[in-house]
C-alpha positions in Angstrom: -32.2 19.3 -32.4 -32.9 16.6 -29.6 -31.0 18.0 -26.7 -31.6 14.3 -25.2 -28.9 12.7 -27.3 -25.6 13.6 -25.6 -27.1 13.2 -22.4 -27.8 9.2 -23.3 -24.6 9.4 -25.4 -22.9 10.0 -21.7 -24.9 7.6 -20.0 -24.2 4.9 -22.4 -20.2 5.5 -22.2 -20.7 5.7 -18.3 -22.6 2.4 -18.5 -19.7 0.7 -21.0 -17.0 1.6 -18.7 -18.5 0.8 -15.4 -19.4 -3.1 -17.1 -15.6 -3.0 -18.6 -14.4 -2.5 -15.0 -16.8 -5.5 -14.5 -15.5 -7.5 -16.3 -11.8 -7.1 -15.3 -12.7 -7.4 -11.8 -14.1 -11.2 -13.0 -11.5 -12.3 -15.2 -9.0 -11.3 -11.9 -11.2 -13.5 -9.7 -11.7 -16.1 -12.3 -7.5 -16.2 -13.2 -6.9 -16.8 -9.3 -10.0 -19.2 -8.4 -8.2 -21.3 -11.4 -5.1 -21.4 -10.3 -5.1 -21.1 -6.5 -7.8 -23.7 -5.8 -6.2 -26.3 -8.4 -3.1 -26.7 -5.6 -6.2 -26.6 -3.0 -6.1 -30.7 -3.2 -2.2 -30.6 -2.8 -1.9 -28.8 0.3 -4.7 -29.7 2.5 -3.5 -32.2 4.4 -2.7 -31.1 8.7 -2.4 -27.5 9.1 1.0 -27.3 11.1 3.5 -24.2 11.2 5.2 -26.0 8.6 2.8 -27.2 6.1 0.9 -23.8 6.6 4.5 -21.9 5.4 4.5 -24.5 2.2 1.1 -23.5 1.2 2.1 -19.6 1.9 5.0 -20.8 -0.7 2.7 -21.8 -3.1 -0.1 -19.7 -2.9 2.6 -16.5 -3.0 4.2 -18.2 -6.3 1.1 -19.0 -8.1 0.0 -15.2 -7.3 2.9 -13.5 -8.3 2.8 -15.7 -11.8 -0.8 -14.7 -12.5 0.1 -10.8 -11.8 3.2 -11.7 -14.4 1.0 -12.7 -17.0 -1.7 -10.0 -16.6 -0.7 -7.5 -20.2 -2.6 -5.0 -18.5 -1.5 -4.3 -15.2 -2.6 -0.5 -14.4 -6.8 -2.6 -14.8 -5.6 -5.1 -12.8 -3.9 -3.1 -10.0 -6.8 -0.5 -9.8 -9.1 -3.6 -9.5 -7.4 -5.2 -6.7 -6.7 -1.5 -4.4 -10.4 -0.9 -4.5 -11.6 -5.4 -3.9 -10.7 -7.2 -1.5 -10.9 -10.5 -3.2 -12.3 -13.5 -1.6 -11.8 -17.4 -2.6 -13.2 -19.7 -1.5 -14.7 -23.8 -1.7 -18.1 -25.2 -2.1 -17.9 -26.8 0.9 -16.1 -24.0 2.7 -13.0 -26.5 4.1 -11.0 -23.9 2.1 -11.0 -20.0 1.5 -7.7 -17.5 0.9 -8.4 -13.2 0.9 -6.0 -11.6 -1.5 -5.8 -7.3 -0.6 -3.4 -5.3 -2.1 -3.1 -1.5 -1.8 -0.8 1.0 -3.4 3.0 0.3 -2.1 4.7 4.3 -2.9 1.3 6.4 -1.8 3.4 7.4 1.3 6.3 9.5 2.0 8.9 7.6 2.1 10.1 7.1 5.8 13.6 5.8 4.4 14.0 9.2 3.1 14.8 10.5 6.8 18.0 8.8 6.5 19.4 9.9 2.8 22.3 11.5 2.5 22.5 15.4 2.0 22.9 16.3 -1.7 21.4 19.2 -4.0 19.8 16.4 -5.9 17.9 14.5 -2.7 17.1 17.5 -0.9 13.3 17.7 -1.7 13.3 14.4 -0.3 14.8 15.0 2.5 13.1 18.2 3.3 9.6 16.4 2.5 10.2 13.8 5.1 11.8 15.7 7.8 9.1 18.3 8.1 6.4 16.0 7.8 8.0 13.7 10.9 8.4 17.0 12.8 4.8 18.0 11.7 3.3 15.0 12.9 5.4 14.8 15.8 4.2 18.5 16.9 0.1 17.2 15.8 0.4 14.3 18.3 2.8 15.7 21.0 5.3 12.9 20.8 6.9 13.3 23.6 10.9 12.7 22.2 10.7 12.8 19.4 14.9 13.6 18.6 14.9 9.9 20.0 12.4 8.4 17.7 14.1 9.6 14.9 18.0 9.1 15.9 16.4 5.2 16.5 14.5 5.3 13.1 17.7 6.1 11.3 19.9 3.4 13.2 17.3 0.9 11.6 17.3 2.9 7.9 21.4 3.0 8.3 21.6 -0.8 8.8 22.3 -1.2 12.2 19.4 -3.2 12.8 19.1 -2.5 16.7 16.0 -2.2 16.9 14.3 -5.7 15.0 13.5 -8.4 17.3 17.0 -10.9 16.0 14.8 -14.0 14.7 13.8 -11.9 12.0 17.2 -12.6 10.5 15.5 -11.5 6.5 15.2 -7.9 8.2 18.8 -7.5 9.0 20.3 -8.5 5.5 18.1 -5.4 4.1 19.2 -2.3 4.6 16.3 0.2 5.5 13.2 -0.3 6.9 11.2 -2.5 4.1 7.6 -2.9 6.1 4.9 -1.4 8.7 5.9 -4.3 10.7 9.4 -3.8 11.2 8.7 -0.4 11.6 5.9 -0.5 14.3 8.6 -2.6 16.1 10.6 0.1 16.3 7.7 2.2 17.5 7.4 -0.2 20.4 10.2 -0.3 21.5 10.3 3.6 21.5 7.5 3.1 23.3 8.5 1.1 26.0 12.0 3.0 26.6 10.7 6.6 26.8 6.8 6.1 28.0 5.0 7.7 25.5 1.3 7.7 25.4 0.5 9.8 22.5 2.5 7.4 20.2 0.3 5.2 19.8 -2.2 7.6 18.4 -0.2 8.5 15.4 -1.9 7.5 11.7 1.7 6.3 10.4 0.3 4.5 7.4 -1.8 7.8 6.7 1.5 9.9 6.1 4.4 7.5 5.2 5.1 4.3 3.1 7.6 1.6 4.0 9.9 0.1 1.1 13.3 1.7 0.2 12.8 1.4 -3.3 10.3 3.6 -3.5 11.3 7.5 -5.0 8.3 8.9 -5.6 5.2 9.5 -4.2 2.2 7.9 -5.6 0.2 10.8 -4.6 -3.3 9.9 -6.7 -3.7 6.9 -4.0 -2.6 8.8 -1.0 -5.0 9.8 2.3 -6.7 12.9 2.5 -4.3 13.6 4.9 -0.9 13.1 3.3 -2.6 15.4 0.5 -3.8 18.4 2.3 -0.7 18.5 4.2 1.5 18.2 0.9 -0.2 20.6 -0.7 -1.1 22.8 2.4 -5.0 22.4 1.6 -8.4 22.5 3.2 -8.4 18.7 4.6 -12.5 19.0 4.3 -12.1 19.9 0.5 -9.5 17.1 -0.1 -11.5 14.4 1.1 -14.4 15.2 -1.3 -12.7 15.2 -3.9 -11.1 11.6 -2.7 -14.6 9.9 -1.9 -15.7 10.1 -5.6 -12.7 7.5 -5.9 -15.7 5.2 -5.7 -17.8 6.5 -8.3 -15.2 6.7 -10.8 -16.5 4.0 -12.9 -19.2 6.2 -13.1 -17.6 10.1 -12.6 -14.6 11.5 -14.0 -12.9 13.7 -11.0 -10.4 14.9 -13.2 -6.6 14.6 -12.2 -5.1 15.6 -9.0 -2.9 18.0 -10.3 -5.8 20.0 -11.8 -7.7 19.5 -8.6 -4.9 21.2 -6.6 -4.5 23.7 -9.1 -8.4 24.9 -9.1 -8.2 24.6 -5.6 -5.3 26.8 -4.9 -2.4 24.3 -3.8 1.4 24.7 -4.0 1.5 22.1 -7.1 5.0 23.0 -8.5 6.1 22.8 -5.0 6.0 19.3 -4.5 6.3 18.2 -8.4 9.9 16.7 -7.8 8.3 14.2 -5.8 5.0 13.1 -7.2 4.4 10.3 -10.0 2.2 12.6 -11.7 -0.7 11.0 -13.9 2.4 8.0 -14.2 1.2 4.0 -13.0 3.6 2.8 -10.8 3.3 -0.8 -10.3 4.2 -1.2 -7.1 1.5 -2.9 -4.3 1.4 -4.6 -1.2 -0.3 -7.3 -1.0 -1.3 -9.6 2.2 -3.3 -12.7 1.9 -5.3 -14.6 4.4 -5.9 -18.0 4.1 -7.7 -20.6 6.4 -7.3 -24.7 6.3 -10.0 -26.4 8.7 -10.0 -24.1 11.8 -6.8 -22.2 11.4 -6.3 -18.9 10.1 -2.9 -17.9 8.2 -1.7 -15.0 6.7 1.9 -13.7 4.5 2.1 -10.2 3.1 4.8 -9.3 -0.3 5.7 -6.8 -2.7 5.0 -6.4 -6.0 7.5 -4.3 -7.9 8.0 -4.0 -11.9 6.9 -7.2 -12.4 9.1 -8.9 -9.9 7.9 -10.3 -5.9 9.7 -9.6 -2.9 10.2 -8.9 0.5 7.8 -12.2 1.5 7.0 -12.3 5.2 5.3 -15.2 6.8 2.8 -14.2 9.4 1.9 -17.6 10.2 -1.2 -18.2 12.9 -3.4 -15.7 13.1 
């Protein structure tokens, strides 16, 4: 028997896959290029504050409608966390940068502010020990304040968002990075902290309310060996064949923490599992003549939200 024939039996699977992924990162590009530069003639005129928000407008609806009409939107999602896609035209007066990355694969920090009940306590146990944890790794210096301000903001009080960003106080929680690194600055400033500004936030927590479980197949190294009280060294090999895998099947992460001795069942309550969440983030950069713009939104069950202008850049 030729012993040669799975071997090229695997190769040629390996090789079909890795051209299907291909192919759905070009009909992504091509879907947007379409659409996006069509409006291009529309919206180039001056590049004021103003005008700049309208094209944000458009650009953010004409997005949203092509992720709407995608069928397959686990492909398309896994396309855009791992490429940065980049539009541009011929003659270069025009180019936008679409990114998007997982939305859930942090703890969530709202989950510091839930209220006590048998049914929320894995979340609330998760987050509190994991602020304290992090708090302890980076010697925060108060950080009983940090927290009693952090859940003024997730309780609605809204003390601690600069007041022209009027969208931030009709939401309850904190919905973004942004308005939570404000909240980090101004902790900052009032108790004179150096080490906060050290802390990997991003690393460990996510930022929407809406978010009740952790996405833990896109989370850092990080978030993972702490979950799962794991080797950090052996987590991150296992996460840099996230590059390969049109190429290498790493097997799930609930096998991999399994094999690898981690508290699985521990933090089951919490997790996804092998379940696709659509849920992203997405920011876009866009730049008319000289000027550089940018807006960032959420994507969640097929419905956009939570726009926020970023304007110059």
């Amino acid at each position: 028997m030729d012993k040669t024939q799975p071997a090229q039996h695997d190769v040629k699977h390996r090789q079909g896959f890795a051209l299907l992924i291909t192919l759905s990162v070009l009909a992504v590009i091509i879907a947007l290029t379409t659409v996006l530069l069509s409006y291009f003639e529309e919206v180039k005129q001056d590049a004021s504050d103003t005008k700049a928000l309208i094209q944000a407008d458009i650009y953010y609806k004409n997005i949203t409608n092509i992720f709407q009409g995608f069928k397959n939107k686990k492909t398309l999602f896994s396309v855009l966390y791992s490429t940065a896609l980049p539009l541009q035209t011929p003659e270069g007066r025009f180019s936008l940068q679409l990114r998007c990355e997982p939305l859930y694969k942090g703890v969530n920090i709202n989950w510091l502010g839930l209220e006590n009940s048998a049914q929320k306590t894995a979340y609330i146990s998760v987050a509190q020990e994991l602020f304290e944890s992090i708090a302890q790794d980076y010697n925060i210096q108060d950080p009983g304040r940090l927290q009693e301000m952090l859940l003024e903001e997730i309780g609605g009080e809204n003390r601690w968002v600069q007041k022209e960003q009027s969208r931030l106080h009709q939401k309850k929680g904190i919905i973004s990075y942004k308005q939570f690194s404000e909240i980090i600055d101004r902790y900052q400033f009032e108790v004179d902290d150096p080490e906060i500004g050290s802390v990997p936030w991003k690393k460990y927590f996510s930022f929407s309310p809406e978010a009740d479980k952790v996405d833990a197949q896109y989370s850092s190294p990080e978030l993972l060996a702490y979950l799962f009280d794991m080797d950090l060294s052996t987590v991150e090999e296992w996460t840099s064949l996230e590059e390969l895998t049109s190429l290498v099947d790493k097997g799930t992460l609930e096998n991999f923490i399994r094999e690898n001795g981690g508290d699985y069942e521990k933090r089951k309550s919490i997790l996804a599992g092998e379940t696709f969440l659509e849920a992203a983030e997405c920011s876009v950069r866009y730049a008319v003549a000289d000027n550089q713009y940018g807006f960032r939104f959420e994507y969640i069950q097929g419905e956009a939200k939570y726009f926020e202008f970023y304007g110059k850049q």
